[in-house]
C-alpha positions as a printed NumPy array, in Angstrom:
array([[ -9.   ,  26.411,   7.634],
       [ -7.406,  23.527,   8.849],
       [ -7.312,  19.909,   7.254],
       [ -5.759,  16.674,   7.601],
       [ -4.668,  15.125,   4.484],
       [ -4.151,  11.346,   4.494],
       [ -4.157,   8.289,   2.3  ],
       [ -3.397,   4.68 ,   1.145],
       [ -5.   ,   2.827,   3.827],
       [ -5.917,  -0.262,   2.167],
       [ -8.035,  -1.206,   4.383],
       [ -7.893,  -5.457,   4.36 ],
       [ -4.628,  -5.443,   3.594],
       [ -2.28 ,  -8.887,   4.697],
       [  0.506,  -8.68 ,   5.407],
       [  2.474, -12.715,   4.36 ],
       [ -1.067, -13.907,   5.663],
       [ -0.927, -11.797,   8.702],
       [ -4.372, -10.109,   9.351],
       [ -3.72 ,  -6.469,   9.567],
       [ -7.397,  -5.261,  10.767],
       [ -6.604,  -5.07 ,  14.17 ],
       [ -3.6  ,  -2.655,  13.119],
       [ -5.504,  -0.504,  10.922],
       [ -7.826,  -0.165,  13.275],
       [ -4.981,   0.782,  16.123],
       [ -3.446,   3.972,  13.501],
       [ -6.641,   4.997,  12.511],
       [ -7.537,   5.302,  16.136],
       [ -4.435,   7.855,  16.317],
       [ -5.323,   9.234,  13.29 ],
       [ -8.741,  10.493,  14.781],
       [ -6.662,  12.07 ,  18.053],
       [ -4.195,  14.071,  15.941],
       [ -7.179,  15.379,  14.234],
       [ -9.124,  16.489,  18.066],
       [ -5.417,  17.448,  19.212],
       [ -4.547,  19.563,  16.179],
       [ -8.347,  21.051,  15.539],
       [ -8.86 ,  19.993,  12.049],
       [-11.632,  21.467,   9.966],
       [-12.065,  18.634,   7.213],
       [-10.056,  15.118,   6.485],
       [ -9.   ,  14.632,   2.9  ],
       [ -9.157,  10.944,   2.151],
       [ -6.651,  10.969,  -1.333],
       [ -7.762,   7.284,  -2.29 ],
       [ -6.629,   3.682,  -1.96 ],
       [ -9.519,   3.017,   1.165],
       [ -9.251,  -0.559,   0.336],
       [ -6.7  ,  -2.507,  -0.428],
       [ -8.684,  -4.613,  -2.995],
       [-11.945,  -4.065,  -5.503],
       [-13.702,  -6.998,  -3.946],
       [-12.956,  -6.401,   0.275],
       [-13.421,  -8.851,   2.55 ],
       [-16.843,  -8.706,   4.832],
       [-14.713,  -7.533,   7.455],
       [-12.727,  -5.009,   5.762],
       [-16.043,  -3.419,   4.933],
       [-17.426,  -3.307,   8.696],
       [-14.187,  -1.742,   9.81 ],
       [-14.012,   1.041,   6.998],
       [-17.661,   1.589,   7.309],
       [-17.39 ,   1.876,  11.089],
       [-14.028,   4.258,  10.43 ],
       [-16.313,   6.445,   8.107],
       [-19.073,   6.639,  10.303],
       [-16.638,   8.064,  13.64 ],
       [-15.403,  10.733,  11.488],
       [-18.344,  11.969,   9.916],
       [-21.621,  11.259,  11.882],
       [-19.666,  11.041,  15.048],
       [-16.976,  13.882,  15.074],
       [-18.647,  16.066,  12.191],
       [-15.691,  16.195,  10.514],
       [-16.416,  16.876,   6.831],
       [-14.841,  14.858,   4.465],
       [-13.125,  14.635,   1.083],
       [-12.479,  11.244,  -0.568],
       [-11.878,   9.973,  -3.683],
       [-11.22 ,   6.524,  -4.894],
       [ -7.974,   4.971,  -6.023],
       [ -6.295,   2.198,  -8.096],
       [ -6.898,  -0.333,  -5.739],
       [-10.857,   0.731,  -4.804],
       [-14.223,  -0.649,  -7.095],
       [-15.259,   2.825,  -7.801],
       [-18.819,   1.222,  -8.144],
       [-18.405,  -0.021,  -4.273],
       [-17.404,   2.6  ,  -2.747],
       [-19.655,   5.368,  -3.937],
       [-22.5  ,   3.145,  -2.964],
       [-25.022,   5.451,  -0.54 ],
       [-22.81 ,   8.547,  -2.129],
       [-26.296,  10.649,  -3.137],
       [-27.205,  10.616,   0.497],
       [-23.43 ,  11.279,   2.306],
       [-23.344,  15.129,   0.997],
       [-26.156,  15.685,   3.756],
       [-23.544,  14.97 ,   6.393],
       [-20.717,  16.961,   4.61 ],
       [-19.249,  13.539,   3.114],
       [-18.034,  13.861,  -0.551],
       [-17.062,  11.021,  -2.423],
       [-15.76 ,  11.21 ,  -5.438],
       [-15.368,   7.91 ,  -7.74 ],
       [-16.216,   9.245, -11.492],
       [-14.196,  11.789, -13.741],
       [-17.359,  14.255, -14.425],
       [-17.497,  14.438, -10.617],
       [-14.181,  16.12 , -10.09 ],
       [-15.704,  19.433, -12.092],
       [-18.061,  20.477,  -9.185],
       [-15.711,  21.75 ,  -6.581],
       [-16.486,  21.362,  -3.062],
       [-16.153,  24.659,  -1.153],
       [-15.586,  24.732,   2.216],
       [-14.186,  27.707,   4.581],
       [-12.726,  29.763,   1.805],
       [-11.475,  26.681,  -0.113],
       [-12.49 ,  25.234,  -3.251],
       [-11.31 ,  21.048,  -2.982],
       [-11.434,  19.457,  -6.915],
       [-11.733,  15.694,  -5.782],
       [-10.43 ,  14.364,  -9.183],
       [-10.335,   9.947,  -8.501],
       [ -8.002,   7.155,  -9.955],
       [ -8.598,   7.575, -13.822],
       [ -7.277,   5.828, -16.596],
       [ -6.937,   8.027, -20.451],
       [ -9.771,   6.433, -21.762],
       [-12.117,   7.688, -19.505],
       [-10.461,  11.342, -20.304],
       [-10.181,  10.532, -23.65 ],
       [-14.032,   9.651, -23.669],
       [-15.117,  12.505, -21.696],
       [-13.908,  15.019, -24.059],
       [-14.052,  13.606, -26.931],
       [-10.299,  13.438, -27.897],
       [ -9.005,  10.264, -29.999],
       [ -5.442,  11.997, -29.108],
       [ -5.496,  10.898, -25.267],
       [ -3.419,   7.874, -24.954],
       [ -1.507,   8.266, -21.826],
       [ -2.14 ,  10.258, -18.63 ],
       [  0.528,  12.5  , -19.204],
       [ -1.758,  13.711, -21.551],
       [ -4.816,  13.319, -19.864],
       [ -4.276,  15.23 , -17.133],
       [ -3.995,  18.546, -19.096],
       [ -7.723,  19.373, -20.312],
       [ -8.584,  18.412, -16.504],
       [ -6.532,  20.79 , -15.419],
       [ -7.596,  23.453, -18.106],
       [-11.303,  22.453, -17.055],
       [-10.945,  23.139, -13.373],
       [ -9.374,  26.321, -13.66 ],
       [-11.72 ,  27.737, -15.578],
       [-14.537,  26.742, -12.475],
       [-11.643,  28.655, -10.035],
       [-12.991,  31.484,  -7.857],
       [-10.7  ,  34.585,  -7.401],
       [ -9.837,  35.043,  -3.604],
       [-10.198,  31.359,  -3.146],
       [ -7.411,  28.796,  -2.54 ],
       [ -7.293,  26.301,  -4.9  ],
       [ -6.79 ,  22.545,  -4.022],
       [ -6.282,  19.08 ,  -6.377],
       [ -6.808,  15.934,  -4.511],
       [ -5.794,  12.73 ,  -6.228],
       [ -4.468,   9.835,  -6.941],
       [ -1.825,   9.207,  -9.514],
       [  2.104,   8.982,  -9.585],
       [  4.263,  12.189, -10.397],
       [  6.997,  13.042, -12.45 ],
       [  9.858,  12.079, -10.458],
       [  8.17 ,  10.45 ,  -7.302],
       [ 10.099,   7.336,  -6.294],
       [  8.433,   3.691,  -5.584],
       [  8.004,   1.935,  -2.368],
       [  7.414,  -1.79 ,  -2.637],
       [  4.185,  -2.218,  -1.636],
       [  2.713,  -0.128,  -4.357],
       [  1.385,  -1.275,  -7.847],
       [  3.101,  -0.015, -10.52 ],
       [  0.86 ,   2.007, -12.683],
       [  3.615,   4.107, -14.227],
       [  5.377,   2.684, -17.81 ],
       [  8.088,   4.442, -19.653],
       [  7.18 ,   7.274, -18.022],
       [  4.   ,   7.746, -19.991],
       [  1.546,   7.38 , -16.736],
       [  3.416,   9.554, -14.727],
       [  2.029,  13.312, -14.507],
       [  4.144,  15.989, -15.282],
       [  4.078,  17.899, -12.105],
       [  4.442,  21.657, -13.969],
       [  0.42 ,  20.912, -15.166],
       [  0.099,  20.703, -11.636],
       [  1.097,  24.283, -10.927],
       [ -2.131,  26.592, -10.668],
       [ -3.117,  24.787,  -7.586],
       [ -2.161,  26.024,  -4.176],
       [ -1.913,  22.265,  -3.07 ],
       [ -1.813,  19.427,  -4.407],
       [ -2.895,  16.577,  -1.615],
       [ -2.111,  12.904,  -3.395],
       [ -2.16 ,   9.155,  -2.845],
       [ -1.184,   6.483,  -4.318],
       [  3.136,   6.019,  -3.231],
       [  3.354,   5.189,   0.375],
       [  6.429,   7.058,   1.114],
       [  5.576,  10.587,   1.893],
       [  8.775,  11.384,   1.016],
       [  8.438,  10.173,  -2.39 ],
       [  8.593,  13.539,  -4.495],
       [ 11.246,  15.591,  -3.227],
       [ 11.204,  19.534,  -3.12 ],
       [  7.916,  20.358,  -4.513],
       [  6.456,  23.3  ,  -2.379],
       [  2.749,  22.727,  -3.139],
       [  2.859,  19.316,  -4.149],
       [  2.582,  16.191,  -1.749],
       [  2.074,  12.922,  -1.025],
       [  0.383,  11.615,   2.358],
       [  2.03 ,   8.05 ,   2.534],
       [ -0.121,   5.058,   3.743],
       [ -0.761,   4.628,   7.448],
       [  1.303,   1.643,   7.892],
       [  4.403,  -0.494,   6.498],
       [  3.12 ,  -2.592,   3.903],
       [  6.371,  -4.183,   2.451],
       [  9.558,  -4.648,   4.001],
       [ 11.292,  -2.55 ,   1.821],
       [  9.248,   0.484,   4.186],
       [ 10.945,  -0.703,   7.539],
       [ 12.84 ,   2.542,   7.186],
       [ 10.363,   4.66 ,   6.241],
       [  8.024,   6.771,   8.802],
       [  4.102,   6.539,   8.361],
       [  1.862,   9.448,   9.442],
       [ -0.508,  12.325,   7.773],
       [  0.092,  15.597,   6.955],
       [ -1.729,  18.964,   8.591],
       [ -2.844,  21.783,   5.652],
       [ -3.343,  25.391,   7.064],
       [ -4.832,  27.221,   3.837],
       [ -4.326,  30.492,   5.428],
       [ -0.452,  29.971,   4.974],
       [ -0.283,  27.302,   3.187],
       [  2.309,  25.639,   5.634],
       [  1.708,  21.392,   6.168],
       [  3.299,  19.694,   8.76 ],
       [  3.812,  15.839,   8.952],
       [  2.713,  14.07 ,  11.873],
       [  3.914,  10.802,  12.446],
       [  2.46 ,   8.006,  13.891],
       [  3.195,   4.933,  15.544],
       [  1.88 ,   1.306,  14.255],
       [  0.77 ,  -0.88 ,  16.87 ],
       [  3.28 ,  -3.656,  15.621],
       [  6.252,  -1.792,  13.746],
       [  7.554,  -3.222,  10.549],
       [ 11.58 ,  -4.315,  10.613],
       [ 14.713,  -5.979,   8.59 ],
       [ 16.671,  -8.047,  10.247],
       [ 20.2  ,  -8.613,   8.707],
       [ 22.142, -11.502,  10.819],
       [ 23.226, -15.115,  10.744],
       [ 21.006, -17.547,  11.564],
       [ 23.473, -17.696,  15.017],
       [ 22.829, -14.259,  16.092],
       [ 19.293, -14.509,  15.362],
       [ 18.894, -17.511,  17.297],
       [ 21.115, -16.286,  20.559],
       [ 19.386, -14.529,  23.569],
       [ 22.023, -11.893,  23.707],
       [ 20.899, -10.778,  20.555],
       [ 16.988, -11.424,  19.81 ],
       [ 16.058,  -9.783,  23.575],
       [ 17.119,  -6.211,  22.25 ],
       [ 14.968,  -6.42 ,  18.851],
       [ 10.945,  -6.33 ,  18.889],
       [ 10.238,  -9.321,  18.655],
       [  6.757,  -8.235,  18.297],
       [  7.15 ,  -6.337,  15.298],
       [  6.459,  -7.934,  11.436],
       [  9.886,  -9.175,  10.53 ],
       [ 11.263,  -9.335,   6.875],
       [ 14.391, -11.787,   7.818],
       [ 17.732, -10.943,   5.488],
       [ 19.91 , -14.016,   6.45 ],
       [ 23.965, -13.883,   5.692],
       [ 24.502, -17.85 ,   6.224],
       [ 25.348, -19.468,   3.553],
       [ 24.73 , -23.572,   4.242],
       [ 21.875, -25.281,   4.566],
       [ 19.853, -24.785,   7.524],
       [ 16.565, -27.34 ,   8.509],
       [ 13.584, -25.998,   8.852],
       [ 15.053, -22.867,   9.318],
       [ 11.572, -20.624,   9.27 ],
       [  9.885, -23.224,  11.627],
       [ 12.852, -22.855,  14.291],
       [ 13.111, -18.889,  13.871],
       [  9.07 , -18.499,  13.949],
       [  9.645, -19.485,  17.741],
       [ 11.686, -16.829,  18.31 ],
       [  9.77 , -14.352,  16.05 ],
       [  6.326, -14.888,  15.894],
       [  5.618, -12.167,  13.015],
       [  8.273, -13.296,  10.46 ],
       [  7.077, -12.209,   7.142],
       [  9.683, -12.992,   4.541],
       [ 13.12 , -14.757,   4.754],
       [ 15.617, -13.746,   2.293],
       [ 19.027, -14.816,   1.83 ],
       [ 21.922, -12.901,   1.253],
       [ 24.056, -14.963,  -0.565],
       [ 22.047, -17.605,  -1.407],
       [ 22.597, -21.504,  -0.736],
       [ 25.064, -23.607,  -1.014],
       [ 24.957, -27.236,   0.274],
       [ 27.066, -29.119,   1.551],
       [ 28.822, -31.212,  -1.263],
       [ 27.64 , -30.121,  -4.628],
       [ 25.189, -31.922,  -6.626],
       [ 25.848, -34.925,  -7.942],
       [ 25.028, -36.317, -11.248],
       [ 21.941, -37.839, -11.534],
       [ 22.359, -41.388, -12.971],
       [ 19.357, -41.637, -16.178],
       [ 18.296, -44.771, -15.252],
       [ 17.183, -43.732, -11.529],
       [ 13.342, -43.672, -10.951],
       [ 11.465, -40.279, -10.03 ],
       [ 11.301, -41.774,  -5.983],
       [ 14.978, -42.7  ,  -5.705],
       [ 16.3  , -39.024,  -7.302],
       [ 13.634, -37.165,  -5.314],
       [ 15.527, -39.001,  -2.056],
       [ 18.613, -37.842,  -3.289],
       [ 18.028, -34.912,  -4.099],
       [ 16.133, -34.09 ,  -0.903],
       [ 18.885, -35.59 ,   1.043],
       [ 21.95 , -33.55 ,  -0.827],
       [ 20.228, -30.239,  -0.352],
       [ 18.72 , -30.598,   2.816],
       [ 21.339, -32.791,   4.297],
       [ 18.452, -34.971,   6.103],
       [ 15.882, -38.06 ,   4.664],
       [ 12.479, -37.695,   3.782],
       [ 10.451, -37.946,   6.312],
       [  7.886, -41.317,   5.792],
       [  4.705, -38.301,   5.388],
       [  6.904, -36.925,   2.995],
       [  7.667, -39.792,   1.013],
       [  4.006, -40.742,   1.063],
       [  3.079, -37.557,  -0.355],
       [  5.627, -37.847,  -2.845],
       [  4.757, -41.093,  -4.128],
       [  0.894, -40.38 ,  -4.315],
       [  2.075, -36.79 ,  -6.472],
       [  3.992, -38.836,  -8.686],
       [  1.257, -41.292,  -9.403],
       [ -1.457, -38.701, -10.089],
       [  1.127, -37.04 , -12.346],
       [  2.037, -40.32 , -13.884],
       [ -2.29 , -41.188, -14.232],
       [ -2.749, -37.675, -15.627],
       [  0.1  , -38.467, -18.648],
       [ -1.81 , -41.328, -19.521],
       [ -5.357, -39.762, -19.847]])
């Protein structure tokens, strides 16, 4: 058989405040014609659906509708399990009903035991977990860490392997010796929440969420990570986005990338370049932006003027920092909070408060001063 093997799309997601629905919805819509294009059997879903426990209204209708096209729609059976960022409660909501359409979702430990066989295949959908739940499930006070947790799982399952059957893990957890992207959380400490991948190594495949990069564990034959669907951080800009294909018969995969309907880049450039023709015509200016800026002095309003420019702007960094124009003077002790907020406004900004400004400053001041009195 055939399957696609995907992940991470935190589904809600926002980007600086920029709604990303409309772009999830875009690379899931290209998602669904690499699977008709390269004949797919079954989609593995390794976790992370949501980008949040509690999703937004919306974020719901769009997953919900994204479920419903893959499964009730284009029969594609599927195999999901939930991640860090999902309510395992939420999502498995309807989940004694979905097996009658060849949905399995997985949220809870005991589930991962019953192996879904499809096509020759046996899939163990073993979700997000944390060592207590291991350590509770078998009854072990000496479970403290997943490192250690993930062994009597793995024991467990392969006694429940059929001979003459390939043998796939999908989950959600970081490896041994998988390297962070920015946008993930860090569940890892020490190294004591990071699997070792040799417990990994009676599986044929092992199809995993949770790091975005899908380059993230290098030169593992059986082992591999999907990457999320989009750039989530701009620390990603370089990194390609896209889901892998599984034959089982050869046990070959083959990443297909995929193109975001607004890409994800770093600008590095004075605020100069940025702001001259000959220069901001050749970028996409339509992309999300992360903004590394080499000037040094003190520029006005500097996100308001480039936001004109670049609509998407999501960060603005700067790459040697500030330094004004004269240095800092002292600040006389006998000054009142107004008259050193005006200088110090007017030093580092190298303009006057505006009279909204100083209006709003006074009235903070009071309330602070009203509050210190109470």
């Amino acid at each position: 058989m055939r399957f696609l093997h995907t992940a991470d799309w935190h589904i809600g997601k926002k980007l600086n405040d920029f709604d990303l629905l409309a772009d999830q919805q875009a690379v899931f819509d290209q998602l669904v014609a690499v699977a008709k294009a390269q004949k797919v059997d079954a989609i593995v879903i390794a976790g992370d659906l949501y980008d949040r426990a509690l999703p937004s209204e919306a974020a719901v209708a769009v997953l919900d509708q994204m479920l419903v096209k893959l499964n009730r729609e284009l029969h594609y059976p599927l195999l999901v399990i939930s991640g860090n960022h999902d309510s395992a409660v939420r999502l498995r909501t309807g989940r004694s009903w979905f097996s009658a359409t060849q949905m399995y979702v997985n949220t809870q430990l005991a589930e991962a035991f019953t192996p879904i066989e499809l096509d020759g295949v046996q899939f163990f959908l073993l979700p997000y977990f944390e060592p207590f739940a291991v350590r509770d499930y078998f009854h072990d006070q000496t479970i403290t860490n997943v490192a250690q947790a993930i062994r009597p799982i793995v024991t467990k399952m392969k006694t429940l392997f059929k001979p003459n059957m390939r043998h796939i893990l999908v989950s959600h957890f970081f490896a041994a010796g998988s390297d962070h992207s920015a946008s993930e959380t860090k569940v890892n400490v020490g190294g004591l929440d990071a699997v070792p991948i040799d417990d990994l190594a009676a599986f044929d495949y092992v199809a995993l969420g949770h790091l975005h990069n899908h380059n993230a564990l290098h030169g593992e034959p059986k082992i591999q990570y999907s990457g999320a669907l989009l750039k989530y951080a701009v620390g990603e800009a370089n990194q390609e986005k896209g889901v892998y294909i599984v034959d089982t018969e050869t046990m070959q995969r083959e990443f297909v990338p995929l193109k975001p309907q607004h890409d994800l880049l770093e600008l590095k450039a004075s605020y100069a370049d940025l702001t001259d023709p000959a220069y901001y015509q050749k970028q996409d200016r339509d992309a999300y932006i992360g903004v590394d800026l080499t000037d040094t002095q003190v520029i006005p309003n500097v996100m308001a003027q480039l936001r004109q420019i670049y609509p998407r702007i999501i960060s603005l960094r700067r790459e040697n920092g500030v330094q004004a124009v004269k240095p800092l003077q002292q600040r006389q002790r006998d000054l009142d909070p107004v008259s050193l907020l005006k200088a110090f406004y007017e030093e580092l900004m190298q303009t006057d408060l505006t009279a909204d400004q100083l209006k709003w400053a006074k009235a903070g001041l009071a309330a602070a001063e009203s509050e210190q009195k109470q």
